[in-house]
mmCIF file of the N, C-alpha and C atoms, coordinates in Angstrom:
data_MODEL
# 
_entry.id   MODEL 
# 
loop_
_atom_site.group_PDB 
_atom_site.id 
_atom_site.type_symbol 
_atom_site.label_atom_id 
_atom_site.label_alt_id 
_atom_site.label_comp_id 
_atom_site.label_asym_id 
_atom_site.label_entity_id 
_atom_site.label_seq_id 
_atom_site.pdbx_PDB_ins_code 
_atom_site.Cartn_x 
_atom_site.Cartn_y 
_atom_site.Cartn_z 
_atom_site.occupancy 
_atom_site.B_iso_or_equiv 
_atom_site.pdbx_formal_charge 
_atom_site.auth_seq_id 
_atom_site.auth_comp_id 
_atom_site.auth_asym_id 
_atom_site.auth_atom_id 
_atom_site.pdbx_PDB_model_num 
ATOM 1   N N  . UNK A 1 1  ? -15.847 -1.710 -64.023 1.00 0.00 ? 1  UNK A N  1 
ATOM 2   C CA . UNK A 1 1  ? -16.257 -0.718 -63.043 1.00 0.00 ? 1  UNK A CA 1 
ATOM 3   C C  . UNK A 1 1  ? -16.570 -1.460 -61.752 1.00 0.00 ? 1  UNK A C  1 
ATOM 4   N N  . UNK A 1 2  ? -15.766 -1.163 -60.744 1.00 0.00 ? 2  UNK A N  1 
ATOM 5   C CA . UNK A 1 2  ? -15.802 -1.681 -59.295 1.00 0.00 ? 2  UNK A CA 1 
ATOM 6   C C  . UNK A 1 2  ? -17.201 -1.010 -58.435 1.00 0.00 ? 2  UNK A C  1 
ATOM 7   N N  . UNK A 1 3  ? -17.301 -0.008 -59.027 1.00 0.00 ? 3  UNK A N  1 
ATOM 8   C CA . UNK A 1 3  ? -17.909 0.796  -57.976 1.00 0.00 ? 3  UNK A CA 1 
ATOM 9   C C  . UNK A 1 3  ? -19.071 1.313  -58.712 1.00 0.00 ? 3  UNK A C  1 
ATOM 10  N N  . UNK A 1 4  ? -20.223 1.585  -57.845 1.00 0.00 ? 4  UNK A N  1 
ATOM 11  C CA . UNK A 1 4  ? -20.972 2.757  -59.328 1.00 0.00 ? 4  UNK A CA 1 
ATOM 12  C C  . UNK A 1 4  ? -20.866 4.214  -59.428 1.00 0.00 ? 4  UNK A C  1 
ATOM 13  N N  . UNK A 1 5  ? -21.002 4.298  -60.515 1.00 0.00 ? 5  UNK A N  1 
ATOM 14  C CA . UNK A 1 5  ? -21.196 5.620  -60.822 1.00 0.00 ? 5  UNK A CA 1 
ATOM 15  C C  . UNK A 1 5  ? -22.469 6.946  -60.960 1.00 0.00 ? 5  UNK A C  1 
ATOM 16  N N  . UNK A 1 6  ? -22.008 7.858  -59.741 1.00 0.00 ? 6  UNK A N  1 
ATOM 17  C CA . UNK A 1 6  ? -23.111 8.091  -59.563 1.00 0.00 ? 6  UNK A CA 1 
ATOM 18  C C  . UNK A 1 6  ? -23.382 9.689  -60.060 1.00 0.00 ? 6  UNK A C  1 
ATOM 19  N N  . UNK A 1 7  ? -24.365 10.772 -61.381 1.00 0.00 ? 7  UNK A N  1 
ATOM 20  C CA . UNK A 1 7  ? -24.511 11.715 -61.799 1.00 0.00 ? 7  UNK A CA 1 
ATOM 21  C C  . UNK A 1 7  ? -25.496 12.770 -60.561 1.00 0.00 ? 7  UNK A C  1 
ATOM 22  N N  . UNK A 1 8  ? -25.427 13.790 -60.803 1.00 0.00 ? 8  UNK A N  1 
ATOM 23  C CA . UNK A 1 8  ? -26.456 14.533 -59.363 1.00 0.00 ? 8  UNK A CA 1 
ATOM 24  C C  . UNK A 1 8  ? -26.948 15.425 -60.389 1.00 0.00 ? 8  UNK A C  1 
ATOM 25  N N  . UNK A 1 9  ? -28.307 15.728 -60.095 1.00 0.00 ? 9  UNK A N  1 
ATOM 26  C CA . UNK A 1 9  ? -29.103 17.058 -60.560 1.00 0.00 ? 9  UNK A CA 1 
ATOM 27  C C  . UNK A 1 9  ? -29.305 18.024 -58.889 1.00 0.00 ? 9  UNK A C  1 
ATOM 28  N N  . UNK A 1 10 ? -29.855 18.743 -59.217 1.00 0.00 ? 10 UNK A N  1 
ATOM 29  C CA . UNK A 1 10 ? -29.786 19.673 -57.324 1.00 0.00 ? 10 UNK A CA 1 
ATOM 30  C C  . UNK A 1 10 ? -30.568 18.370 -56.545 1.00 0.00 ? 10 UNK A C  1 
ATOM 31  N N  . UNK A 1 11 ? -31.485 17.745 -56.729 1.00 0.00 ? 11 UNK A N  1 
ATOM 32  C CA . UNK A 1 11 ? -31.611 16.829 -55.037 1.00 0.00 ? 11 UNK A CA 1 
ATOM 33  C C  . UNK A 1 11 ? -32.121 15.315 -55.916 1.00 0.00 ? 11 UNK A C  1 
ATOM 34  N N  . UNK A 1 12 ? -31.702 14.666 -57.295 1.00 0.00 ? 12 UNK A N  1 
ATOM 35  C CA . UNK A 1 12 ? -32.046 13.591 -57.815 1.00 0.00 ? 12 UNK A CA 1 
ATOM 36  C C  . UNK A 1 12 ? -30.197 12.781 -57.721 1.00 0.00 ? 12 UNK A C  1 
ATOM 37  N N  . UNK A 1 13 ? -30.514 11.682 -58.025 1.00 0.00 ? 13 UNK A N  1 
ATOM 38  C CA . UNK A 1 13 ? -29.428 10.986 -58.199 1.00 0.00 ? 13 UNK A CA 1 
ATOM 39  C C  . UNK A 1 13 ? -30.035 9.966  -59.373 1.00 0.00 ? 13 UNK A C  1 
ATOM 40  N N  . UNK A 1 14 ? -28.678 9.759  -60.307 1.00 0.00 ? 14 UNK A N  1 
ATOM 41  C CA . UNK A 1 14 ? -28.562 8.436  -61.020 1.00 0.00 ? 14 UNK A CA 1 
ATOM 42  C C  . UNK A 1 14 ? -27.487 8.081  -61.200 1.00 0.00 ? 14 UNK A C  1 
ATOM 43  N N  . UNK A 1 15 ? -27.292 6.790  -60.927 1.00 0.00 ? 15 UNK A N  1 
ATOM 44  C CA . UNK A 1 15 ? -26.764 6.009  -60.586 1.00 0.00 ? 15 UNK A CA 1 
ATOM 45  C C  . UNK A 1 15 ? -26.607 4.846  -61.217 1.00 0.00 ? 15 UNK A C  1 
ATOM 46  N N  . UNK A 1 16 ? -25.344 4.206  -62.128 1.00 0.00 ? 16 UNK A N  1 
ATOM 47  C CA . UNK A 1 16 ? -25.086 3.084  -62.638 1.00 0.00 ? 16 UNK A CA 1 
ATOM 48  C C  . UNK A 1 16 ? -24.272 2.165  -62.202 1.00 0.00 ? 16 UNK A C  1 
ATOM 49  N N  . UNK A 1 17 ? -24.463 0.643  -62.216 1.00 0.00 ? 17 UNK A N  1 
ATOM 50  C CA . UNK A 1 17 ? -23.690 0.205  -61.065 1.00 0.00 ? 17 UNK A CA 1 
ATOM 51  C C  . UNK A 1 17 ? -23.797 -1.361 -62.064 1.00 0.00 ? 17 UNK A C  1 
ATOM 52  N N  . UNK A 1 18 ? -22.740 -2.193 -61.700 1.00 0.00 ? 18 UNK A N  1 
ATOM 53  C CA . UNK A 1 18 ? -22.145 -3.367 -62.176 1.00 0.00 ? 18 UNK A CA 1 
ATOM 54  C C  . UNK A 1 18 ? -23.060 -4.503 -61.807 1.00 0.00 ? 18 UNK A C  1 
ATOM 55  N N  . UNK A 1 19 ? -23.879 -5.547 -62.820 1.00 0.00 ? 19 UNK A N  1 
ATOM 56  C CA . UNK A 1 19 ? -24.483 -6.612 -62.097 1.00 0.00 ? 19 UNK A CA 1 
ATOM 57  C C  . UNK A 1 19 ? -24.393 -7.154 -63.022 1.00 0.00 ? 19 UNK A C  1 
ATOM 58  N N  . UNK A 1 20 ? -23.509 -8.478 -62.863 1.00 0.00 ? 20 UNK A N  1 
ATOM 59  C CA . UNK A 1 20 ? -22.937 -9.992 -63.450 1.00 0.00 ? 20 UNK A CA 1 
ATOM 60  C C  . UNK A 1 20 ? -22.690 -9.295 -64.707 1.00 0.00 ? 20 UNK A C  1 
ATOM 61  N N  . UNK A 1 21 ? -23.642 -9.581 -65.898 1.00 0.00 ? 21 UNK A N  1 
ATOM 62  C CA . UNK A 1 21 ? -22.847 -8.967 -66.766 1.00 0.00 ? 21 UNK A CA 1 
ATOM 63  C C  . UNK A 1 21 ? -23.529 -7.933 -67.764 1.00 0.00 ? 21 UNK A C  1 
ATOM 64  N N  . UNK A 1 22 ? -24.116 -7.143 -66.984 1.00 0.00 ? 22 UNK A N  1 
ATOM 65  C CA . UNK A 1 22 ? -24.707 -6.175 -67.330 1.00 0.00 ? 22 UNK A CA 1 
ATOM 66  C C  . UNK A 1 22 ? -24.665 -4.718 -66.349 1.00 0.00 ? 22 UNK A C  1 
ATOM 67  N N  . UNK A 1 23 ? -25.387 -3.550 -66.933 1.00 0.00 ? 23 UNK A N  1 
ATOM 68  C CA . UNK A 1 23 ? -25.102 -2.253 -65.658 1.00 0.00 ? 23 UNK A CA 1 
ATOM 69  C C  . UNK A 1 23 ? -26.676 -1.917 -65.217 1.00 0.00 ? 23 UNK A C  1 
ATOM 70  N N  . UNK A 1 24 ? -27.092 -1.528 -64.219 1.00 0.00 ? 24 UNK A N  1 
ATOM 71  C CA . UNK A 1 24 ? -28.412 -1.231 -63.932 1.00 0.00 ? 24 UNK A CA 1 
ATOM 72  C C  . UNK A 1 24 ? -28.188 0.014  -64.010 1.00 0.00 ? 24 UNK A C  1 
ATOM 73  N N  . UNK A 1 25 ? -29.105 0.592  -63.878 1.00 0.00 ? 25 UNK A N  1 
ATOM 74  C CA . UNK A 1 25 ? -29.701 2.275  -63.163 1.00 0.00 ? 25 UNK A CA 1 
ATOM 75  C C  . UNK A 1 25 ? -30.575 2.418  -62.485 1.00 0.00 ? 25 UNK A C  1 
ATOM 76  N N  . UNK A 1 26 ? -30.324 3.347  -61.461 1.00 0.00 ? 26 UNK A N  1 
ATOM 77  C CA . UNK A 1 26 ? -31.051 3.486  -60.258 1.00 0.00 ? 26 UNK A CA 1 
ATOM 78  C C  . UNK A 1 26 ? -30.792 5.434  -60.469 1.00 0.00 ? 26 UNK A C  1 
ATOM 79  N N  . UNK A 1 27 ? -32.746 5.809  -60.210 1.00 0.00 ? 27 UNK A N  1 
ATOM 80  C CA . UNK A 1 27 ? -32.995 7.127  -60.080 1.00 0.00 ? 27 UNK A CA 1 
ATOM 81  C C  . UNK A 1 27 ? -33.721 7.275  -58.906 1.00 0.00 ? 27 UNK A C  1 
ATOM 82  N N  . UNK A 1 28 ? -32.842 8.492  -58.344 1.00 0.00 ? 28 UNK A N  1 
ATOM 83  C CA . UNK A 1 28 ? -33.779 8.515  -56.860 1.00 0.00 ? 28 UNK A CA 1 
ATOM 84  C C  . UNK A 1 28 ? -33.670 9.655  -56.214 1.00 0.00 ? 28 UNK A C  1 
ATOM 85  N N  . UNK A 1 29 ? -34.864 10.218 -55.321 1.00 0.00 ? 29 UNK A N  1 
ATOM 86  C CA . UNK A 1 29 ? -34.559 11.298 -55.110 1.00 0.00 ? 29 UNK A CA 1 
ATOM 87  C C  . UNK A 1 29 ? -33.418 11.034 -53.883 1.00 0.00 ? 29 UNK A C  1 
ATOM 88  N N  . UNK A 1 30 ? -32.519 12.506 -53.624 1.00 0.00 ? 30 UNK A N  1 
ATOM 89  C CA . UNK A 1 30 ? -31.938 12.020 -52.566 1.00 0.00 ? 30 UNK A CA 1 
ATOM 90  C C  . UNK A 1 30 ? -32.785 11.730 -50.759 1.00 0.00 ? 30 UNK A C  1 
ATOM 91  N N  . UNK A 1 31 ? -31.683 10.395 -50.214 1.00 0.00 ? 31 UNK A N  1 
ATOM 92  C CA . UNK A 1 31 ? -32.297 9.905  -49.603 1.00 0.00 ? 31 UNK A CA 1 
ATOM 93  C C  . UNK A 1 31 ? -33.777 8.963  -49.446 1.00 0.00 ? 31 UNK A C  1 
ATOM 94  N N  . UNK A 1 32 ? -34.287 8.791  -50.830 1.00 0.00 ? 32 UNK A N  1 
ATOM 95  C CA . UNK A 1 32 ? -34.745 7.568  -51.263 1.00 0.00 ? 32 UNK A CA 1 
ATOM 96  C C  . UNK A 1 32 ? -34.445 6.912  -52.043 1.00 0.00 ? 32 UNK A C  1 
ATOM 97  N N  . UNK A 1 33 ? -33.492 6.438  -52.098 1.00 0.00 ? 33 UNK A N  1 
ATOM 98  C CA . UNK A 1 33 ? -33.027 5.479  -52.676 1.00 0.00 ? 33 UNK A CA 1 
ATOM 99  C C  . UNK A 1 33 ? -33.365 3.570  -52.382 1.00 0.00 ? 33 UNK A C  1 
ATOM 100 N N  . UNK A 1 34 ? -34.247 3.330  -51.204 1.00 0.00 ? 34 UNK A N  1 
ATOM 101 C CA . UNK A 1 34 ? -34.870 2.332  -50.991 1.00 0.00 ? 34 UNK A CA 1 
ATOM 102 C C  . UNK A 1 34 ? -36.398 2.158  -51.635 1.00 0.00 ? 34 UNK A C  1 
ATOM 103 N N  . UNK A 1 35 ? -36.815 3.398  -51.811 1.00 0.00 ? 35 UNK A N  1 
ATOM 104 C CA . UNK A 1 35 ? -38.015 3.922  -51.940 1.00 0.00 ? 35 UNK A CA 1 
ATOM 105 C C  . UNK A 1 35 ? -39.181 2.802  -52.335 1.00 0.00 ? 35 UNK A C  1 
ATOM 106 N N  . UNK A 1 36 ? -40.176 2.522  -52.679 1.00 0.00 ? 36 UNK A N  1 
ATOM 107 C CA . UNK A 1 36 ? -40.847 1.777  -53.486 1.00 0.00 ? 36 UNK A CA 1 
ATOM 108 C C  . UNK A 1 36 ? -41.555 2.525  -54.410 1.00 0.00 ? 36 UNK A C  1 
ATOM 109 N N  . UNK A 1 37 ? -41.645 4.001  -53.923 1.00 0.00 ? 37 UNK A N  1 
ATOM 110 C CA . UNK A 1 37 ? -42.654 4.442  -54.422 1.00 0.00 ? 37 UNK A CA 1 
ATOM 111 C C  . UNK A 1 37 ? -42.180 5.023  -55.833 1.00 0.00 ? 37 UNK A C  1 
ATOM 112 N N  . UNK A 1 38 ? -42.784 5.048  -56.723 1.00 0.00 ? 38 UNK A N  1 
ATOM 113 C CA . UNK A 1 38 ? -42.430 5.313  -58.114 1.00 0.00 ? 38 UNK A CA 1 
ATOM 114 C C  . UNK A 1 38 ? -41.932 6.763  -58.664 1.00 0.00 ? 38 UNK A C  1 
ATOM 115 N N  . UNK A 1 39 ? -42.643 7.885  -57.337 1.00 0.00 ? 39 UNK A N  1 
ATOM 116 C CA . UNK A 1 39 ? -42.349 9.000  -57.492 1.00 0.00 ? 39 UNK A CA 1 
ATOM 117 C C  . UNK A 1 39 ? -41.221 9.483  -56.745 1.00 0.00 ? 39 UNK A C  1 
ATOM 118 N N  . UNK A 1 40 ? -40.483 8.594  -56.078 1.00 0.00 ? 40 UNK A N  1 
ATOM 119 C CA . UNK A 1 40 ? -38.621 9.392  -55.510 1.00 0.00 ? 40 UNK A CA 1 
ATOM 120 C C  . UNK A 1 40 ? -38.287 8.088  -55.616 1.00 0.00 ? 40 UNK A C  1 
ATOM 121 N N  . UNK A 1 41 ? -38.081 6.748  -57.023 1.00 0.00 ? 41 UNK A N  1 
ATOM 122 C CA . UNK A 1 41 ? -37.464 5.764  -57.098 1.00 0.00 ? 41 UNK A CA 1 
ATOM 123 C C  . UNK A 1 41 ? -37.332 4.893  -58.193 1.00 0.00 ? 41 UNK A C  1 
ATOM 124 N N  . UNK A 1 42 ? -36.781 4.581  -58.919 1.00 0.00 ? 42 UNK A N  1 
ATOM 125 C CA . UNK A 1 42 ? -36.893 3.901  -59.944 1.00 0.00 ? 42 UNK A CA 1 
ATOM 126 C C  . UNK A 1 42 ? -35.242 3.499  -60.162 1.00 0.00 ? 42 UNK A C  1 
ATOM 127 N N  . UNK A 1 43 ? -35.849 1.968  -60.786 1.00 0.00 ? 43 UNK A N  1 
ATOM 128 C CA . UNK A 1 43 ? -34.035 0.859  -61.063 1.00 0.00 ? 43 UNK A CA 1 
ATOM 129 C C  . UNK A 1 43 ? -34.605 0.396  -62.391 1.00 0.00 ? 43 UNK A C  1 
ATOM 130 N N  . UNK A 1 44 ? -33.528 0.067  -63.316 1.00 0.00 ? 44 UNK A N  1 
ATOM 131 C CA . UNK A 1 44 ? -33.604 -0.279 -64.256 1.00 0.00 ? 44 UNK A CA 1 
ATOM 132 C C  . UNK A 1 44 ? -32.543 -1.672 -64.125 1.00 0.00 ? 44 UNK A C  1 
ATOM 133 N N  . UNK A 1 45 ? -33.216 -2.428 -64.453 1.00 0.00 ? 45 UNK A N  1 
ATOM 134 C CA . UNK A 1 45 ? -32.179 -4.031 -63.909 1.00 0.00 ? 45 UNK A CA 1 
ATOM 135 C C  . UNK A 1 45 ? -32.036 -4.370 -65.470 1.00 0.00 ? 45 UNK A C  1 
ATOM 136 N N  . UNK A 1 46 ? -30.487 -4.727 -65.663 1.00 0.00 ? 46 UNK A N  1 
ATOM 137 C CA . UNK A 1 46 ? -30.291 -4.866 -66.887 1.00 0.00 ? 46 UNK A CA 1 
ATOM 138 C C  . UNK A 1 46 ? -30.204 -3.687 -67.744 1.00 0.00 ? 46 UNK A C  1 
ATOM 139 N N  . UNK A 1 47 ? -29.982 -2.370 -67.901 1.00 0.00 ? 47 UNK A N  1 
ATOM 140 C CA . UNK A 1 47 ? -30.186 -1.961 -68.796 1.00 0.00 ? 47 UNK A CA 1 
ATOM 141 C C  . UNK A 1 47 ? -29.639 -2.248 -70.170 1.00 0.00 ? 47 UNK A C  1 
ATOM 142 N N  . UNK A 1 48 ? -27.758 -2.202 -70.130 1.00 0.00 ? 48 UNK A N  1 
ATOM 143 C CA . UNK A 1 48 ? -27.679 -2.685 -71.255 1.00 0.00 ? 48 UNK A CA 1 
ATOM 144 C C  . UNK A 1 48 ? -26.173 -3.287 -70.381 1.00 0.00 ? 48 UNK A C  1 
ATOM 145 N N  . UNK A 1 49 ? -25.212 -3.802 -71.568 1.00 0.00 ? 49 UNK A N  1 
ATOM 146 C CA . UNK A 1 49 ? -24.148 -4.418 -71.619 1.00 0.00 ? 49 UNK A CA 1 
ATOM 147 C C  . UNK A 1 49 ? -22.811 -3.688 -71.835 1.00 0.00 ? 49 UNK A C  1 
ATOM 148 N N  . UNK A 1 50 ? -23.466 -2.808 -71.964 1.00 0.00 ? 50 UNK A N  1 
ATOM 149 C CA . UNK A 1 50 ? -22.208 -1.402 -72.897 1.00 0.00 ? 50 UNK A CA 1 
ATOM 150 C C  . UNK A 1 50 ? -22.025 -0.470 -71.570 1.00 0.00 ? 50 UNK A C  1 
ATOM 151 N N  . UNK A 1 51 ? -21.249 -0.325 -71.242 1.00 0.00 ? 51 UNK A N  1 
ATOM 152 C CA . UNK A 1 51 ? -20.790 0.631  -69.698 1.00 0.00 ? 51 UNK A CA 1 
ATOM 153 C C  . UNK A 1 51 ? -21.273 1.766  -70.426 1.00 0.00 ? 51 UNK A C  1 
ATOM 154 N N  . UNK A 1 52 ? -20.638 2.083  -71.726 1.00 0.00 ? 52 UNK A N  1 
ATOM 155 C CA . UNK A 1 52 ? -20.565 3.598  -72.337 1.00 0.00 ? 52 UNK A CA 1 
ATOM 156 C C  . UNK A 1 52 ? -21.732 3.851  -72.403 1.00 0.00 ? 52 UNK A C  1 
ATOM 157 N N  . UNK A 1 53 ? -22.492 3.364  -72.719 1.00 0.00 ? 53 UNK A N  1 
ATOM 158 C CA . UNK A 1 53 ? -24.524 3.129  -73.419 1.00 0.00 ? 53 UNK A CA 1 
ATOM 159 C C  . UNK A 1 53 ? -24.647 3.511  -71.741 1.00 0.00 ? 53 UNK A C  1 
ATOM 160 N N  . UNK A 1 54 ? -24.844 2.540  -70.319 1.00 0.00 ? 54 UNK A N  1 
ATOM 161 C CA . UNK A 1 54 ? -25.569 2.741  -69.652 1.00 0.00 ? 54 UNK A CA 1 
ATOM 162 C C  . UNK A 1 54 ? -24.848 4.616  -68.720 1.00 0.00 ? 54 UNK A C  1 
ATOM 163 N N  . UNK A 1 55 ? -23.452 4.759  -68.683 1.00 0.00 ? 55 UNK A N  1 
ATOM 164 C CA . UNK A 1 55 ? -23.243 5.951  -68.560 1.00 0.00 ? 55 UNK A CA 1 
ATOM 165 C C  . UNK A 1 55 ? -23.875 7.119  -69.338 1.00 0.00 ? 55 UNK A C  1 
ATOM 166 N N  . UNK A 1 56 ? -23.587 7.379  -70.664 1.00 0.00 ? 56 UNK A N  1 
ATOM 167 C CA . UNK A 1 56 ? -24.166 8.504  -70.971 1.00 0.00 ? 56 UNK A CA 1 
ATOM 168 C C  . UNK A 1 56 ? -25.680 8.365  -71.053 1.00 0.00 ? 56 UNK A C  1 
ATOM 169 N N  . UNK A 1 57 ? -26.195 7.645  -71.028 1.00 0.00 ? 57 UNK A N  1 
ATOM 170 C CA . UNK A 1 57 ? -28.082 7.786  -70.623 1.00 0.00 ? 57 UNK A CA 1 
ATOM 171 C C  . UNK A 1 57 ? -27.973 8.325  -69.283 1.00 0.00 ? 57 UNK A C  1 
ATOM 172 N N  . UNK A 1 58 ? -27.126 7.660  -67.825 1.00 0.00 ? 58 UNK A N  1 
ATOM 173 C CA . UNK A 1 58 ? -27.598 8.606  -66.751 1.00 0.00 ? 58 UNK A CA 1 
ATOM 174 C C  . UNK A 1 58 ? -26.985 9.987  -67.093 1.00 0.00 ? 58 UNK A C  1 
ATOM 175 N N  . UNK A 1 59 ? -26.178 10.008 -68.192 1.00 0.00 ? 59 UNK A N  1 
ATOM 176 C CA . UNK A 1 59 ? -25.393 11.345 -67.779 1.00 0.00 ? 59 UNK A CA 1 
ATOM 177 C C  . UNK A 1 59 ? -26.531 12.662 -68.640 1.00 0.00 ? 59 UNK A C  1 
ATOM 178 N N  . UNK A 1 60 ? -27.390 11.676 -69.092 1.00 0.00 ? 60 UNK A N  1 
ATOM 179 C CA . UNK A 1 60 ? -28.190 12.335 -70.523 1.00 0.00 ? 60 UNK A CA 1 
ATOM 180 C C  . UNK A 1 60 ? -29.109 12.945 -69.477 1.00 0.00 ? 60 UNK A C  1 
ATOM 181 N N  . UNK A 1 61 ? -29.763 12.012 -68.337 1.00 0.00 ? 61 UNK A N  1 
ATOM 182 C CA . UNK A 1 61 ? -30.887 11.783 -67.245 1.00 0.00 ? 61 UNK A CA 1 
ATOM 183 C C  . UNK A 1 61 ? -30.530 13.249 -66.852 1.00 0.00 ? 61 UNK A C  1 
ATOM 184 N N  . UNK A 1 62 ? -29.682 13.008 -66.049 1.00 0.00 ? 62 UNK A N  1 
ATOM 185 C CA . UNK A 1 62 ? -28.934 14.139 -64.980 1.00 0.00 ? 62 UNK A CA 1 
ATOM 186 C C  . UNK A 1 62 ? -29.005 15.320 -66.028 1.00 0.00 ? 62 UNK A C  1 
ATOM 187 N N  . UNK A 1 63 ? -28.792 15.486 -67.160 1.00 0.00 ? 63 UNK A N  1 
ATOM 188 C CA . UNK A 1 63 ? -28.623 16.976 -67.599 1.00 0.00 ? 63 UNK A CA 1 
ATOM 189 C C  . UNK A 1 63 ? -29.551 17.509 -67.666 1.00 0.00 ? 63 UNK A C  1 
ATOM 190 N N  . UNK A 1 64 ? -30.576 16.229 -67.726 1.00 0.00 ? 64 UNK A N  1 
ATOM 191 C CA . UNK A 1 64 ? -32.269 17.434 -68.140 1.00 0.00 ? 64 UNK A CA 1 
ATOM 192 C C  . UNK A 1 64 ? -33.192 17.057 -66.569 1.00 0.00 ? 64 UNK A C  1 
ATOM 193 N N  . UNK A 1 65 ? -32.476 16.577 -65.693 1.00 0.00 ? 65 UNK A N  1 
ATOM 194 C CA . UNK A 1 65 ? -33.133 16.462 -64.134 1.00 0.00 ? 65 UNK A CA 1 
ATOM 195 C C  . UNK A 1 65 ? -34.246 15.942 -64.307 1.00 0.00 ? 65 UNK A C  1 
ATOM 196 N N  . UNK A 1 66 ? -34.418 14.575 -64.970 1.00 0.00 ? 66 UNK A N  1 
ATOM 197 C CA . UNK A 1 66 ? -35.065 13.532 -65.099 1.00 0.00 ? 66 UNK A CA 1 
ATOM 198 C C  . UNK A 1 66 ? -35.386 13.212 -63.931 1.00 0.00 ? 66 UNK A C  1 
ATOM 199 N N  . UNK A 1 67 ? -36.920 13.385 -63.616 1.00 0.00 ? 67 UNK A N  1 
ATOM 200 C CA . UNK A 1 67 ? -37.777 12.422 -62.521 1.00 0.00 ? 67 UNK A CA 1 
ATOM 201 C C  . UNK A 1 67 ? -37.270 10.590 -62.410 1.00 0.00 ? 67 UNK A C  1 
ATOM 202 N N  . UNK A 1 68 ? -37.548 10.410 -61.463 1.00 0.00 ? 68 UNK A N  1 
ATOM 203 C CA . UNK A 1 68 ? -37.896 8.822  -61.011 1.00 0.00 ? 68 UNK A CA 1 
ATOM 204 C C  . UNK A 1 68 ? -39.062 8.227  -62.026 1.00 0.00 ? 68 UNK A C  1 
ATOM 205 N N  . UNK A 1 69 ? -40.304 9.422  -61.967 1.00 0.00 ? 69 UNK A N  1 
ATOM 206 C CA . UNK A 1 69 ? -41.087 8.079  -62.526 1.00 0.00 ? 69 UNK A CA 1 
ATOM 207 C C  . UNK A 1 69 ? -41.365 8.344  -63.733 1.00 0.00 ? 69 UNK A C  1 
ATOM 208 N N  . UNK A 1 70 ? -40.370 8.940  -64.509 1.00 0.00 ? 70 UNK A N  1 
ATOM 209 C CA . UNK A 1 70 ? -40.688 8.980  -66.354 1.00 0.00 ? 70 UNK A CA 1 
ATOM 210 C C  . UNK A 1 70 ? -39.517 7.990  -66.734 1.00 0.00 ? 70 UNK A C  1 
ATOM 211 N N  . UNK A 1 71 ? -38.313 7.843  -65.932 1.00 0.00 ? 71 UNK A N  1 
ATOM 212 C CA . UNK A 1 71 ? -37.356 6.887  -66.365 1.00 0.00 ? 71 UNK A CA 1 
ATOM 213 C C  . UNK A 1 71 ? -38.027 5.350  -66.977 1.00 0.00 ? 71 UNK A C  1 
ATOM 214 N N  . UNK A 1 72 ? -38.857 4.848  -66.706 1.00 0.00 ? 72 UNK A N  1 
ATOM 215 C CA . UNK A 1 72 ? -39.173 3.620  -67.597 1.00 0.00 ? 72 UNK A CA 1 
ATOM 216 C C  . UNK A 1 72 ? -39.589 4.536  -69.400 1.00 0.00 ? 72 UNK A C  1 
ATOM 217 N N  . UNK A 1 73 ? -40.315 5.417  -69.620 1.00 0.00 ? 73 UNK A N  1 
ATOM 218 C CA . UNK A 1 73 ? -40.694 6.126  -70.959 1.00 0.00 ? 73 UNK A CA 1 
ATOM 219 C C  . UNK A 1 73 ? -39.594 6.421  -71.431 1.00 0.00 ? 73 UNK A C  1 
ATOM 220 N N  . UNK A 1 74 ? -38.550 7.349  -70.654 1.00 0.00 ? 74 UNK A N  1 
ATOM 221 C CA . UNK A 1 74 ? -37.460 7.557  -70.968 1.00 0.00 ? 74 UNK A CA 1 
ATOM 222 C C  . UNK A 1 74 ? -36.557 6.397  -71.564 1.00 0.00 ? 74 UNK A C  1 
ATOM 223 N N  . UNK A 1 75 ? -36.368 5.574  -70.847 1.00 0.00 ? 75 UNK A N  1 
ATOM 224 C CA . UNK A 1 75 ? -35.274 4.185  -70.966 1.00 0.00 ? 75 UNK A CA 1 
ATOM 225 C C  . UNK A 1 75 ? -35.851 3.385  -72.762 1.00 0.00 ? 75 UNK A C  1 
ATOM 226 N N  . UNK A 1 76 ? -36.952 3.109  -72.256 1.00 0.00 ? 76 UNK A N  1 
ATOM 227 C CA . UNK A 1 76 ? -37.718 2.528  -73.826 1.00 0.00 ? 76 UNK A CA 1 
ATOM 228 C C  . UNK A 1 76 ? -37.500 3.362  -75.043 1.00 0.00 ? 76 UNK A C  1 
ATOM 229 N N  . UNK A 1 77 ? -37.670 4.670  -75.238 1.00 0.00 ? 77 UNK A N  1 
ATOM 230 C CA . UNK A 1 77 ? -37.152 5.850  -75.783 1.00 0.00 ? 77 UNK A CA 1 
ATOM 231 C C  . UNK A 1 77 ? -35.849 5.342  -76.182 1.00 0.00 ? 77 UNK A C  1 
ATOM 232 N N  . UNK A 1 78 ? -34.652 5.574  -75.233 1.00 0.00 ? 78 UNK A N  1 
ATOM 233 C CA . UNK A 1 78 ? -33.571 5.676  -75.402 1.00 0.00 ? 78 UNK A CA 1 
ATOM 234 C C  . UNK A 1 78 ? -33.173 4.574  -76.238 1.00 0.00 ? 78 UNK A C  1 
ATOM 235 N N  . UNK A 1 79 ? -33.491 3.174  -75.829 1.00 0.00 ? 79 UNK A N  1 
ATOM 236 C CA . UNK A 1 79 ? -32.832 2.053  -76.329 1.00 0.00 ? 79 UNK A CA 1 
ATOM 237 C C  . UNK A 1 79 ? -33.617 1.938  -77.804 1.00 0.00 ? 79 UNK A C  1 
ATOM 238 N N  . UNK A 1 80 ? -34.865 2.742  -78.174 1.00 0.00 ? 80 UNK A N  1 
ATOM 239 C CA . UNK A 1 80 ? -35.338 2.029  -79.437 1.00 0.00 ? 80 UNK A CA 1 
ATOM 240 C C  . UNK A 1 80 ? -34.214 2.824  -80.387 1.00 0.00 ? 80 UNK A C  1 
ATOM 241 N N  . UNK A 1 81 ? -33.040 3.964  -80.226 1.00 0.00 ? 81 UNK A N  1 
ATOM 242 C CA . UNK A 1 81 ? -32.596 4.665  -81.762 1.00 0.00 ? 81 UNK A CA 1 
ATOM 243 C C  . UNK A 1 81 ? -31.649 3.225  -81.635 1.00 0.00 ? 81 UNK A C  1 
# 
């Protein structure tokens, strides 16, 4: 994946994207996507290694319009099944 891939809820974004050899995720509201603040921003560095694994989690995110700042509860969740 060259590029990332990015899911929309009405004004959230997530976003998976290629780093060395793993995919991150990035949740944000739109237009914060620099954000610091925990409530319109959150990256997940590293999530996993599996394109398919880190796609359908944002695609899982996006269906139920997953906040910025439950994505760390969420992510821990996801990876323990």
């Amino acid at each position: 994946m060259e590029e990332s891939v990015i899911y929309r809820s009405p004004i959230i974004c997530y976003e998976v994207s290629k780093n060395q050899n793993a995919y991150d995720i990035s949740v944000y509201l739109e237009g914060y996507k620099n954000s610091k603040c925990k409530n319109h921003s959150c990256e997940i560095k590293d999530f996993s290694e599996d394109k398919t694994k880190a796609l359908d989690f944002a695609f899982m995110l996006s269906r139920n319009c997953a906040l910025p700042i439950h994505i760390p509860e969420l992510t821990e969740e996801f990876l323990s099944f």
